[in-house]
DOZA-662106 format. One record per residue (C-alpha): residue number from 1; residue in three letters; x, y, z. Coordinates in Angstrom, 2 decimals, m for minus. Layout:
{NUM,Ala,{X,Y,Z}}
...
//
This chain:
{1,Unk,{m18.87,m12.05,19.65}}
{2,Unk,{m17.29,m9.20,17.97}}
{3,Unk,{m19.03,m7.05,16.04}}
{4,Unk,{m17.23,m4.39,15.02}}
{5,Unk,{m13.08,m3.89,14.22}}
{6,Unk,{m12.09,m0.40,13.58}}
{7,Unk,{m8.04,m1.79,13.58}}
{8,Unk,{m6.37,m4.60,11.97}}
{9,Unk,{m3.09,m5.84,10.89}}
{10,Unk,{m2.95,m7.21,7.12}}
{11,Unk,{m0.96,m9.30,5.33}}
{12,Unk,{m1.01,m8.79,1.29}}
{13,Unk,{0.82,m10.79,m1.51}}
{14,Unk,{0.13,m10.17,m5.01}}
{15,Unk,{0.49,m12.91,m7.71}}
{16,Unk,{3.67,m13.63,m8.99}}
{17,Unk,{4.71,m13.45,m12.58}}
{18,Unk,{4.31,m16.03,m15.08}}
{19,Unk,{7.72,m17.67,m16.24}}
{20,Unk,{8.62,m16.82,m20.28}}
{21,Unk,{8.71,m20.47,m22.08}}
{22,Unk,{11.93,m20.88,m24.31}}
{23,Unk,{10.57,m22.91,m27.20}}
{24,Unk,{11.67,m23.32,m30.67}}
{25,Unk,{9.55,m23.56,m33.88}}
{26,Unk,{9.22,m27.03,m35.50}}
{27,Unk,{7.75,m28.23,m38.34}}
{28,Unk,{8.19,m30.71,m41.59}}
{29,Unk,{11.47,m29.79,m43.64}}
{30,Unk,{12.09,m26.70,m41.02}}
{31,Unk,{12.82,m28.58,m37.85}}
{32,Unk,{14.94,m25.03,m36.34}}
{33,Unk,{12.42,m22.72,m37.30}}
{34,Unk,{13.34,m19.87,m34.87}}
{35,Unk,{11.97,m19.12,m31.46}}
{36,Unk,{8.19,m18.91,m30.35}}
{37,Unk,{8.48,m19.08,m26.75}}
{38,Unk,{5.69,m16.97,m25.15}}
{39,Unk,{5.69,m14.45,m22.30}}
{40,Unk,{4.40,m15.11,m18.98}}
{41,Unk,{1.66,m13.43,m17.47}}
{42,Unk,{1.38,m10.31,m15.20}}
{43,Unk,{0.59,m11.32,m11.91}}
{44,Unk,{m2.82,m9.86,m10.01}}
{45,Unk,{m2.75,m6.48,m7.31}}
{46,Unk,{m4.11,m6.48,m4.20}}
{47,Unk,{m6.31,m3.37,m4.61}}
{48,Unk,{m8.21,m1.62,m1.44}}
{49,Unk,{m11.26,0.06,m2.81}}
{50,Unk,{m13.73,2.44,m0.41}}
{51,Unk,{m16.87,0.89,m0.91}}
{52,Unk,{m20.18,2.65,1.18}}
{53,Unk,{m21.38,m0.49,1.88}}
{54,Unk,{m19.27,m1.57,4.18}}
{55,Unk,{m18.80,m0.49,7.82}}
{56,Unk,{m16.70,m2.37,9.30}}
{57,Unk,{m12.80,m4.41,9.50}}
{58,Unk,{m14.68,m7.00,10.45}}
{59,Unk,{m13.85,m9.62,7.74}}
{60,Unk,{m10.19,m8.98,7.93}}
{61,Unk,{m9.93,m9.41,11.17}}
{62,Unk,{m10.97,m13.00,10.79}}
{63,Unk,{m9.00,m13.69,7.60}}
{64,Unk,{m5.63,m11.54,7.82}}
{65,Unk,{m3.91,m13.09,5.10}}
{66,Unk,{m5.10,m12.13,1.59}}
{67,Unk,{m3.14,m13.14,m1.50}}
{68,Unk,{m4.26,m12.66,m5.50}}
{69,Unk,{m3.62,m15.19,m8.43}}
{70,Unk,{m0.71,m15.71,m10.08}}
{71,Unk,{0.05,m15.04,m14.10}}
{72,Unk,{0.25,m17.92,m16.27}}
{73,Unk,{3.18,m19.57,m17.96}}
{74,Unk,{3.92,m18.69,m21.47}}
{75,Unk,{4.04,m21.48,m23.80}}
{76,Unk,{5.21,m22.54,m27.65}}
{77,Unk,{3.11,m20.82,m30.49}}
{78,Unk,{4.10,m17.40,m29.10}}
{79,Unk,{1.08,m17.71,m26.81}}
{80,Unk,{1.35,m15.16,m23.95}}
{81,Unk,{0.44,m16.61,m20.53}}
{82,Unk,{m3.20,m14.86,m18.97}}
{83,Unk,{m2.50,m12.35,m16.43}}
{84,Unk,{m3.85,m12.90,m12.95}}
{85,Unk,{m6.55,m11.48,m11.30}}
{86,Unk,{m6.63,m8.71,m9.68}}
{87,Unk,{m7.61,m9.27,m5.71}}
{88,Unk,{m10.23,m6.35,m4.99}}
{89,Unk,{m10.72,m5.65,m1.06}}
{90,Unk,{m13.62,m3.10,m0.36}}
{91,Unk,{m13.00,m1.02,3.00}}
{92,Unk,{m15.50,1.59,4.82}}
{93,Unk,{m15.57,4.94,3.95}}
{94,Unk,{m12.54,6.71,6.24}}
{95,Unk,{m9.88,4.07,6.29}}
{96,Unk,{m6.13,5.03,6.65}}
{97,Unk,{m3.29,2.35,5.46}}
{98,Unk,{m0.24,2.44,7.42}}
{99,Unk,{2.73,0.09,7.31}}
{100,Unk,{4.62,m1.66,9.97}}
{101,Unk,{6.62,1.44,10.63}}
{102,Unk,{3.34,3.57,11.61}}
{103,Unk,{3.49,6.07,8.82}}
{104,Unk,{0.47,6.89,6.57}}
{105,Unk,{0.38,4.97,3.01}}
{106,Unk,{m2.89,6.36,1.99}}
{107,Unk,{m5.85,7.87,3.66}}
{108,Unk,{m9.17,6.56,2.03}}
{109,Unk,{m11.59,9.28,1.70}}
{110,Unk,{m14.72,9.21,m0.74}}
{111,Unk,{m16.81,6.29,m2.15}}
{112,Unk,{m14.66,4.94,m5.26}}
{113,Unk,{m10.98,5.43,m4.05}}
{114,Unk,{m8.42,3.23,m5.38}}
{115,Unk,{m5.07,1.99,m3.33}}
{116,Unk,{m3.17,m0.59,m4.85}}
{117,Unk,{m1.57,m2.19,m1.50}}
{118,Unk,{0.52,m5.08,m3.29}}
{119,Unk,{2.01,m4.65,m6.96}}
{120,Unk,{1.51,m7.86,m9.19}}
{121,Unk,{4.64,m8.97,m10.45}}
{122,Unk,{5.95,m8.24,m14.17}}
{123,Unk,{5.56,m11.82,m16.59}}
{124,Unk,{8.72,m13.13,m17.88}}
{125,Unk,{10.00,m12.42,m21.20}}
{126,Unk,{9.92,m15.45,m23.98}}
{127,Unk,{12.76,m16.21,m26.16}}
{128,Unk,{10.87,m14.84,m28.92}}
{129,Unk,{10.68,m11.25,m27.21}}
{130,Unk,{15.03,m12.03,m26.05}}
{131,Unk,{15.18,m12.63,m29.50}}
{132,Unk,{17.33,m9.34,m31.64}}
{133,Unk,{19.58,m9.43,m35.00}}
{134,Unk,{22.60,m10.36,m32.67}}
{135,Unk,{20.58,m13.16,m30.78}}
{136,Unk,{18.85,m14.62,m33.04}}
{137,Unk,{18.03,m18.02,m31.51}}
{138,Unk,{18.25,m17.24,m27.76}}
{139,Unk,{18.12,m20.82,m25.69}}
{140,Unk,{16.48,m19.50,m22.61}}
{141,Unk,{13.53,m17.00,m21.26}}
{142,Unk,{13.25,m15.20,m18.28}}
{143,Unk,{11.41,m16.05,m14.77}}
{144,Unk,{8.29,m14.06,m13.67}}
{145,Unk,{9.51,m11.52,m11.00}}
{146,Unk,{7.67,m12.12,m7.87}}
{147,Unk,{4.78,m10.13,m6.49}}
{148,Unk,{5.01,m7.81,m3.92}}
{149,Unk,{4.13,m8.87,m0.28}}
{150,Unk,{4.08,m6.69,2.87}}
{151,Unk,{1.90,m6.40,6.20}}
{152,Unk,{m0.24,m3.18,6.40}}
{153,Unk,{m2.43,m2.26,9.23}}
{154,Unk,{m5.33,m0.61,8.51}}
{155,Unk,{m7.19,2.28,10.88}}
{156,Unk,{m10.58,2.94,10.43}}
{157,Unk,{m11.59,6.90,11.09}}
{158,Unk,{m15.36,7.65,11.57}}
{159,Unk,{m16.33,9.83,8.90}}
{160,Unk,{m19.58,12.26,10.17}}
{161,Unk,{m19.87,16.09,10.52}}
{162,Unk,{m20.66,15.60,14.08}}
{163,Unk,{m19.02,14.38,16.84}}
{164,Unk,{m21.05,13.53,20.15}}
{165,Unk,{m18.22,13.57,23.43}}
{166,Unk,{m18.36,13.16,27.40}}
{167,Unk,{m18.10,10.90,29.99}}
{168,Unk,{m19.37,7.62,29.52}}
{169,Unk,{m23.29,7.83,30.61}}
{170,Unk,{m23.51,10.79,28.96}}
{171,Unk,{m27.12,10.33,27.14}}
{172,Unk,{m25.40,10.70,23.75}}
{173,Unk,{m26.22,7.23,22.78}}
{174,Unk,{m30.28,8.69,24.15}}
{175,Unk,{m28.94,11.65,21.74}}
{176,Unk,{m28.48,10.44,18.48}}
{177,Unk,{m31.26,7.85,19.20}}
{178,Unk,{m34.17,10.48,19.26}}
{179,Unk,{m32.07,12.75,16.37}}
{180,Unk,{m31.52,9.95,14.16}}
{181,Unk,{m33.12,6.85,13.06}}
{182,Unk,{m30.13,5.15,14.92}}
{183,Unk,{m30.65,2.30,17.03}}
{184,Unk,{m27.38,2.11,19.43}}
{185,Unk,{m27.49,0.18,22.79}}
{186,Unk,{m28.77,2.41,25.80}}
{187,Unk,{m28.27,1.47,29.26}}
{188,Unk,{m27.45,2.61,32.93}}
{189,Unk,{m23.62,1.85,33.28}}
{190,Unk,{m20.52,3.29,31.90}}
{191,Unk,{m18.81,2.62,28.46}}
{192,Unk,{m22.49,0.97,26.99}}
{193,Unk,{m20.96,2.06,23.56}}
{194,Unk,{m18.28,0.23,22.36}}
{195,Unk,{m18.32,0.85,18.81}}
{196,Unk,{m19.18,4.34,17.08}}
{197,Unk,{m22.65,4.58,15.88}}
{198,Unk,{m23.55,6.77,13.07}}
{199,Unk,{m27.15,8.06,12.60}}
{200,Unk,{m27.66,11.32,9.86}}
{201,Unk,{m30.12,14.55,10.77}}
{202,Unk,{m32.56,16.17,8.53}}
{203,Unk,{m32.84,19.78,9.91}}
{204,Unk,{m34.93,21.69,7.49}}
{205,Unk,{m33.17,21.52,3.84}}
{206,Unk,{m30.01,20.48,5.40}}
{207,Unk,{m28.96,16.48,5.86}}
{208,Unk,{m25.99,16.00,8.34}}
{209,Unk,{m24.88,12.98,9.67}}
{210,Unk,{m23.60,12.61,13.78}}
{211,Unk,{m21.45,10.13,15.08}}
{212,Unk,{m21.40,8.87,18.72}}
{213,Unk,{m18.47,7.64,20.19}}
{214,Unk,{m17.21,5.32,23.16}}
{215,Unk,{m17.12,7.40,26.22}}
{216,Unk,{m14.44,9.54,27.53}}
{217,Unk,{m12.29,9.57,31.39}}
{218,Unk,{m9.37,10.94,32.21}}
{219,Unk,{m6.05,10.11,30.29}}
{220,Unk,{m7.95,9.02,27.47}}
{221,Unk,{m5.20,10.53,25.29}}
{222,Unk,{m2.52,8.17,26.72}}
{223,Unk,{m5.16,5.02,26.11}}
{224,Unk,{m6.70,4.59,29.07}}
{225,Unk,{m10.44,3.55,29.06}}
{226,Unk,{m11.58,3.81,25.66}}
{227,Unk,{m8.94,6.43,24.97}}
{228,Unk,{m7.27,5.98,21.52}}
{229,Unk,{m10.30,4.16,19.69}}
{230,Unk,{m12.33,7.28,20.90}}
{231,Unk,{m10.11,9.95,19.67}}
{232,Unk,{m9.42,8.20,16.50}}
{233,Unk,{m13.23,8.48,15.58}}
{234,Unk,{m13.32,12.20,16.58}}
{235,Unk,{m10.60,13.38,13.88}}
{236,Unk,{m12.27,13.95,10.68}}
{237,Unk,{m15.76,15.28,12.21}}
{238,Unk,{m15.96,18.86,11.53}}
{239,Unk,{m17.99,20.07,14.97}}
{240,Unk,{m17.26,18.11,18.18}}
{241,Unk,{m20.50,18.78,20.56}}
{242,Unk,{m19.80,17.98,24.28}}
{243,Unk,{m22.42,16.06,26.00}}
{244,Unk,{m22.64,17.55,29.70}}
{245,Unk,{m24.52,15.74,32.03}}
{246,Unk,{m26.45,17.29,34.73}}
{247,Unk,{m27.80,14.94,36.66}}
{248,Unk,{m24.91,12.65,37.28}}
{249,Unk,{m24.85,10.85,40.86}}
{250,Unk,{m21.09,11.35,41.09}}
{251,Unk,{m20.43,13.91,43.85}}
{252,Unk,{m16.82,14.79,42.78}}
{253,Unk,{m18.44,15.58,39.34}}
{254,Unk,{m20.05,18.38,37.70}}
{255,Unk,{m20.66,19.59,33.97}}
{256,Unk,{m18.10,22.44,34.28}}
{257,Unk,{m15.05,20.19,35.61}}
{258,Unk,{m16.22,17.51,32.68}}
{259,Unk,{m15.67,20.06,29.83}}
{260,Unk,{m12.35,20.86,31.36}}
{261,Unk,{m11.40,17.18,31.36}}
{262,Unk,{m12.70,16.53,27.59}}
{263,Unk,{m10.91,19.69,26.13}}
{264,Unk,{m7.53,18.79,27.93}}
{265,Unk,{m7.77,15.63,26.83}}
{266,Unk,{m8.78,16.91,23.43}}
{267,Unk,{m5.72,19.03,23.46}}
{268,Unk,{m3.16,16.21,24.40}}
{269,Unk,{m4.39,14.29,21.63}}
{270,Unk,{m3.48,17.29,19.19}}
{271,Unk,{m5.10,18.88,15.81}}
{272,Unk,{m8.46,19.51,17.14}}
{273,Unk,{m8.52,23.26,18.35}}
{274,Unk,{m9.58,24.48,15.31}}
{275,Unk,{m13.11,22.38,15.70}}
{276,Unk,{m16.04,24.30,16.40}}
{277,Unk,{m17.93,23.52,19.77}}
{278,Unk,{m21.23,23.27,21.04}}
{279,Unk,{m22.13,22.55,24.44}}
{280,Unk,{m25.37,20.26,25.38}}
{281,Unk,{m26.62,20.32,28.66}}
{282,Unk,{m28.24,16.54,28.76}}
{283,Unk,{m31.41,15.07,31.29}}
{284,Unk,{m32.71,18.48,32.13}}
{285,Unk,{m36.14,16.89,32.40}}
{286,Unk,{m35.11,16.02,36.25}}
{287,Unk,{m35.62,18.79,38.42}}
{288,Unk,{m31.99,18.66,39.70}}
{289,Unk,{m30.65,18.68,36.23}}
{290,Unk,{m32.56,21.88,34.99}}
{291,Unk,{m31.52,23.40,38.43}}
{292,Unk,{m27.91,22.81,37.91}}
{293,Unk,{m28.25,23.67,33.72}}
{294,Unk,{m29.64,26.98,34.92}}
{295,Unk,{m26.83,27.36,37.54}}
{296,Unk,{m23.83,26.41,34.83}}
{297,Unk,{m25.69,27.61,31.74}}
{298,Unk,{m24.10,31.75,32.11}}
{299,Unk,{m20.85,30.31,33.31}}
{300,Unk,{m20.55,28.30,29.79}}
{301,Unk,{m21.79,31.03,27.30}}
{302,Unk,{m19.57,33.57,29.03}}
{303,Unk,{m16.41,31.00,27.81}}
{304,Unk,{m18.34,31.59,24.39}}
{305,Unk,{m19.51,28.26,23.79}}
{306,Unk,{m23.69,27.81,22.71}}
{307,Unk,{m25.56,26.49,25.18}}
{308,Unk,{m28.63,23.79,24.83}}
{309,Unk,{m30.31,22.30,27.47}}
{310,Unk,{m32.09,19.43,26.05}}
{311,Unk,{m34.25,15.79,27.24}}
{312,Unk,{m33.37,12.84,25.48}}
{313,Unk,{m36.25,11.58,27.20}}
{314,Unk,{m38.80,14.92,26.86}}
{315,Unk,{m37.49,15.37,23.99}}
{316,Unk,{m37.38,19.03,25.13}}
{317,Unk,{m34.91,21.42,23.12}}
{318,Unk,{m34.21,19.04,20.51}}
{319,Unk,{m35.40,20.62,17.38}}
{320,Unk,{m33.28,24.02,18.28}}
{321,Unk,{m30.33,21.99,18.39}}
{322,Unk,{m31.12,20.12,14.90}}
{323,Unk,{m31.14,23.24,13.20}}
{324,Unk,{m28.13,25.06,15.25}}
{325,Unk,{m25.82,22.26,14.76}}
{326,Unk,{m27.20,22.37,11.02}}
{327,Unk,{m26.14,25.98,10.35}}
{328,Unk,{m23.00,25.20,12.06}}
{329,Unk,{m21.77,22.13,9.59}}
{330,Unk,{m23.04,24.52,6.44}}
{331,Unk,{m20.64,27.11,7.54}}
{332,Unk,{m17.61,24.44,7.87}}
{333,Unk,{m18.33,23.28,4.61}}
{334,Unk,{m18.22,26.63,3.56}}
{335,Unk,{m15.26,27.18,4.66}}
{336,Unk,{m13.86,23.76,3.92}}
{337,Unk,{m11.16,24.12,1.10}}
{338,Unk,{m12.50,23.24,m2.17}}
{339,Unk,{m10.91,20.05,m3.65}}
{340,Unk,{m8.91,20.53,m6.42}}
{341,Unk,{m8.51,18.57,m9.67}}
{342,Unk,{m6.41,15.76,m9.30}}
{343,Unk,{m3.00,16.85,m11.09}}
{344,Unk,{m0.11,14.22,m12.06}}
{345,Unk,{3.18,14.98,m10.97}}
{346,Unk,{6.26,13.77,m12.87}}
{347,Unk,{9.71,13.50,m11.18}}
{348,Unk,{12.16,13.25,m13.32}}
{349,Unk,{15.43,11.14,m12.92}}
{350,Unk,{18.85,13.31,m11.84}}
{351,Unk,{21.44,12.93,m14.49}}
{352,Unk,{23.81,11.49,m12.41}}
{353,Unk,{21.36,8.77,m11.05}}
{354,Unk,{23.02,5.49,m12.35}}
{355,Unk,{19.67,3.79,m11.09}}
{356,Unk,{21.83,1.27,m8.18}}
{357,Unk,{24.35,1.85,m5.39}}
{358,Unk,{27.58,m0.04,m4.51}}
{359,Unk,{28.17,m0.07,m1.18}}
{360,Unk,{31.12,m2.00,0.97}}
{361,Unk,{29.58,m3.44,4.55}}
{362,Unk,{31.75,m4.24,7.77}}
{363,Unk,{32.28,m7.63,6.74}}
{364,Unk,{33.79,m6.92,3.37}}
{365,Unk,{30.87,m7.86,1.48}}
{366,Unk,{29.94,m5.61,m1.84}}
{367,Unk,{26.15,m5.11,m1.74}}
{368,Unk,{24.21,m3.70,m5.14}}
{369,Unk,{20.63,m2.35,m4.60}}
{370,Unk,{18.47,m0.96,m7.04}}
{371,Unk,{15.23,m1.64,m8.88}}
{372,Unk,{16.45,m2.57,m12.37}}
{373,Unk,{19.60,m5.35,m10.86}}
{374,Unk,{17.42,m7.05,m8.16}}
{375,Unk,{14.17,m7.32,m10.89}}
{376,Unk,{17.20,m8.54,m13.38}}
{377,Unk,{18.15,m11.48,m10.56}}
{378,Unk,{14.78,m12.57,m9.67}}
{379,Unk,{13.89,m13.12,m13.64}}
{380,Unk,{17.64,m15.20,m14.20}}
{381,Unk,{16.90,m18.97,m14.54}}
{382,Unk,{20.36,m19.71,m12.62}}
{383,Unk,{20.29,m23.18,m14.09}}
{384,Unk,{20.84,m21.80,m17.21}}
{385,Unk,{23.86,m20.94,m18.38}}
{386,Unk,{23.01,m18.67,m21.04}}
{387,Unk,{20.54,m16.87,m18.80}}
{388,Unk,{23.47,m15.99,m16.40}}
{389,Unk,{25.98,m14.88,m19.02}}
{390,Unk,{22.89,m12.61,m20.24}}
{391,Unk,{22.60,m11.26,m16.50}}
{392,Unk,{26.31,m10.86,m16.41}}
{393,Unk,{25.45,m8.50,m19.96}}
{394,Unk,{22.73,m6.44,m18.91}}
{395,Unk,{24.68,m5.56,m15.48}}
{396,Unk,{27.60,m4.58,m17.72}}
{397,Unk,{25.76,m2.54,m19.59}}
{398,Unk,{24.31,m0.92,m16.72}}
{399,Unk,{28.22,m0.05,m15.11}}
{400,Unk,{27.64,m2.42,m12.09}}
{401,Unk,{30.98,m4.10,m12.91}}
{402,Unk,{32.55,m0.49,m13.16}}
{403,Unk,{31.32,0.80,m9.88}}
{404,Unk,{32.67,m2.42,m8.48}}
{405,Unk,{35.95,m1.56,m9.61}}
{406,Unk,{35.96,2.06,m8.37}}
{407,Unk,{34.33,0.91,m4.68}}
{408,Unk,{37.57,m1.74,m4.25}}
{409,Unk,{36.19,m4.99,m5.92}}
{410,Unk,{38.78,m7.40,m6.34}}
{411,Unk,{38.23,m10.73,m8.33}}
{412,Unk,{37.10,m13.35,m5.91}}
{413,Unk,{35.32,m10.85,m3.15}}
{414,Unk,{31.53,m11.68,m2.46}}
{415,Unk,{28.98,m9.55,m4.07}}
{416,Unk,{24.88,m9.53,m3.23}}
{417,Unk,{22.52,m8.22,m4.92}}
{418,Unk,{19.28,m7.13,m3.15}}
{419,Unk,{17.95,m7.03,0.40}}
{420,Unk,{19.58,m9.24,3.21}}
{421,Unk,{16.46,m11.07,3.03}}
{422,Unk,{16.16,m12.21,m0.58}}
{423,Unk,{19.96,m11.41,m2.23}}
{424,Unk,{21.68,m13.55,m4.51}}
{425,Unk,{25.60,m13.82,m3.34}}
{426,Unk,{28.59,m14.73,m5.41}}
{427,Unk,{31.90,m14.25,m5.94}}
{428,Unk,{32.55,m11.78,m8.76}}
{429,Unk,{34.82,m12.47,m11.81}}
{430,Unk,{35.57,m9.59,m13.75}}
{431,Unk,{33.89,m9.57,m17.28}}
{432,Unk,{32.72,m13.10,m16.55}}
{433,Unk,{31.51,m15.28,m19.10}}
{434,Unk,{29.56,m17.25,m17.49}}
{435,Unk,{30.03,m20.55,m19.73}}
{436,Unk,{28.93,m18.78,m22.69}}
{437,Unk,{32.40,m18.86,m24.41}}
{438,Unk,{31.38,m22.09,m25.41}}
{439,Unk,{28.27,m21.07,m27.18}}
{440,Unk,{29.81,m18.15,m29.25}}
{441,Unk,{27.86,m14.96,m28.87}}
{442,Unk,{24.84,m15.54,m26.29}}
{443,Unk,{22.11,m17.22,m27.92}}
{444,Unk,{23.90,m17.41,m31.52}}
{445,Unk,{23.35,m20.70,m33.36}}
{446,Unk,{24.89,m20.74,m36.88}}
{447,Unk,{22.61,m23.33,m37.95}}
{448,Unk,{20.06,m20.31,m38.38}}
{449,Unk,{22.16,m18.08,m40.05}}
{450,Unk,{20.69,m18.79,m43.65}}
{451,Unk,{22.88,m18.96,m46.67}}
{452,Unk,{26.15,m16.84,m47.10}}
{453,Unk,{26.70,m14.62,m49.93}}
{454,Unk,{29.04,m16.07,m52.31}}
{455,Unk,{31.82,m13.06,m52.28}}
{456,Unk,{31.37,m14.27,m47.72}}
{457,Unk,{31.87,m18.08,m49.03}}
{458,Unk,{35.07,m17.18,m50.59}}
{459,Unk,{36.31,m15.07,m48.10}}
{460,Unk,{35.97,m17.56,m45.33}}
{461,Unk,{37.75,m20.40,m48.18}}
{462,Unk,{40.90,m17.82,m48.30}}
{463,Unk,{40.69,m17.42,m44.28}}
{464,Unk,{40.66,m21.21,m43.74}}
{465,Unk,{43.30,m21.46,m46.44}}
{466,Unk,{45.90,m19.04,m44.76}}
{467,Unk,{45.05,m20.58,m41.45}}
{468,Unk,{45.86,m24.41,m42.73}}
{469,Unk,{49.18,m22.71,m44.65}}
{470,Unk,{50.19,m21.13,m41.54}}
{471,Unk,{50.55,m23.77,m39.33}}
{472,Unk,{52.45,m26.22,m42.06}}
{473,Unk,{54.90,m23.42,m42.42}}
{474,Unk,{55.20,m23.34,m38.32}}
{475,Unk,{55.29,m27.13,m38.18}}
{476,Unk,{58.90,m28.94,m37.93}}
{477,Unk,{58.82,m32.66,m38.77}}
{478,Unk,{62.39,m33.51,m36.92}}
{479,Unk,{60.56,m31.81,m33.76}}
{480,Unk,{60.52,m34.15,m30.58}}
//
């Protein structure tokens, strides 16, 4: 049964938006008492949170699909709809988030980091909030915008200051078992470890921790064996100490020829030259292992790596190499760069940036993308024609319509706006009203205008009067 999952593919929807309520105000002698239509509630994140606790990808592997709550409705009463909740995810210590593409979203280092993987969507507006000196009694509200939903694959990368490496059958596991308090699974044949084990090292006044990883054979770094789940968990360690073994039963093998095969595989893999080395020379408590440690031993510090022979078993030379590898992690973290305070950086929007592009595609089709017109399309109530002549506004406003015009637009020619997945196609009308002719100015309603002044009274008497005139002059009763 597995155990342990260092790599899994996610799948992440925040909540939608709540839909704004159109409502009107009612009550005894005021039955059009203006609008009180609530907002809709913000829909919940999907946040990722590095939480010490946990070690593994283990429950995501099992349940791939994660998905927060929705926001609520608004309703009459200008009541607000509740926001949803916010769907918290804790990950181990030394997870990176990639999308589908491969490239690097965040890389979660440090107990307390915060990646928000799927935005919640914005609540629709109320008619109360549509609601403006021009549009007084607006007869619609806007739709919550849906959340954002996208796959992510996340990578988990051992965090430790040490790095145990070698062939499989090694003795690391025997290693960190009698440095640590570890307890990983020991036995005679290759590739025993499966998972990285992490175990920490007092040495003195120093604390370290060591990680031992799945064993290592040639062309590792194109995946073979172990390969790419071994070199993943090497990365962020800041010494890698090869684990040599001398008393191996493999005749074409020897400690020398294994170090060559680690560091070129260490090399293919890339950004791990710069890693200090130590060299252990493992199961020297058989005589034929301390003969062929004392054999090897001036060939390896002549390269100018340190040298240990050591016995998981004896125990022999393990407190030297406590406190060497000890003075070696103080003097990385020395001379690791010092983190600096986290500073906010504002980008500021070109002048010319209209905020959405126009674009013509091979099959004539006029396709607008940009944050403000697709948000603007997913919050239209299409059923409503007041909502769409309000769209039709706001993308006026914006100069949609006029970049139309200059890309070739011609009344009756499809437009989309958005992605090919989710766009909303139609065929464009120039300054389209969008049934709202009918209704006077969008969500006017004369019934709420309130009494006139009596100087506007007589005015509008004098119009009507001239109109009526006008059209008895014009009329001709002998007319057929």
């Amino acid at each position: 049964m597995t155990t342990f999952v260092d790599r899994v593919e996610l799948f992440v929807a925040a909540g939608n938006g709540g839909h704004g309520c159109a409502s009107v105000h009612r009550e005894k002698f005021k039955p059009l008492g203006g609008p009180d239509g609530g907002n809709g509630g913000r829909g919940g994140d999907v946040v990722l949170v590095v939480d010490p606790d946990v070690t593994t990808l283990l429950d995501y592997h099992h349940s791939p699909h994660r998905k927060a709550t929705n926001g609520k409705p608004g309703e009459g009463g200008n009541r607000s709809g509740a926001d949803g909740k916010d769907l918290v995810l804790p990950v181990p210590d030394g997870t990176v988030v990639l999308d589908k593409k491969g490239e690097v979203l965040a890389d979660m280092v440090g107990k307390g980091t915060v990646f928000v993987a799927g935005q919640g969507g914005r609540g629709g507006l109320g008619n109360a909030a549509l609601a403006s000196p021009r549009r007084k009694a607006p007869g619609f509200a806007l739709l919550g915008e849906p959340g954002e939903a996208r796959d992510i694959v996340l990578e988990l990368k051992t965090v430790a200051d040490v790095a145990l490496v070698g062939y499989p059958s090694a003795g690391k596991s025997s290693l960190i078992s009698v440095l640590s308090a570890a307890k990983p699974k020991i036995a005679d044949y290759p590739f025993t470890t499966l998972v990285p084990n992490l175990g920490v090292v007092t040495a003195g006044s120093s604390v370290f921790t060591i990680a031992d990883v799945p064993g290592l054979i040639p062309g590792a770094s194109e995946g073979k064996g172990l390969g790419l789940d071994f070199l993943r968990h090497v990365e962020r360690c800041e010494v890698l100490v090869h684990v040599l073994d001398c008393a191996t039963l493999e005749s074409d093998r020897d400690p020398a020829s294994d170090l060559d095969v680690i560091e070129a595989e260490l090399a293919q893999y890339g950004g791990l030259e710069g890693r200090p080395r130590v060299v252990v020379l493992n199961k020297v408590d058989i005589p034929d292992g301390q003969d062929l440690a004392d054999i090897i031993r001036p060939d390896l510090q002549a390269r100018g790596y340190q040298v240990f022979e050591v016995s998981a078993v004896s125990r022999q030379g393990l407190k030297e190499l406590s406190f060497a590898l000890a003075k070696v992690v103080d003097e990385a973290r020395a001379a690791r760069p010092k983190t600096e305070t986290t500073r906010v950086v504002i980008r500021p929007k070109a002048v010319d940036d209209a905020g959405f592009t126009v674009t013509k595609e091979a099959d004539g089709l006029f396709r607008v993308r940009g944050e403000k017109p697709e948000r603007w399309v997913h919050q239209t109530d299409f059923n409503n024609d007041e909502a769409v002549g309000y769209l039709a506004d706001r993308l006026n406003r914006l100069g949609v319509e006029d970049e139309l015009v200059k890309a070739g637009a011609r009344e009756g020619d499809g437009v989309a706006i958005g992605g090919e997945d989710d766009a909303v196609v139609f065929d464009w009308e120039p300054t389209m009203m969008a049934g709202a002719e009918m209704l006077g100015r969008r969500g006017e309603d004369h019934r709420m205008e309130g009494p006139r002044p009596a100087a506007q009274r007589r005015r509008d008497r004098e119009a009507e009067r001239d109109e009526a005139l006008g059209e008895y002059e014009d009329f001709d009763p002998f007319e057929d």
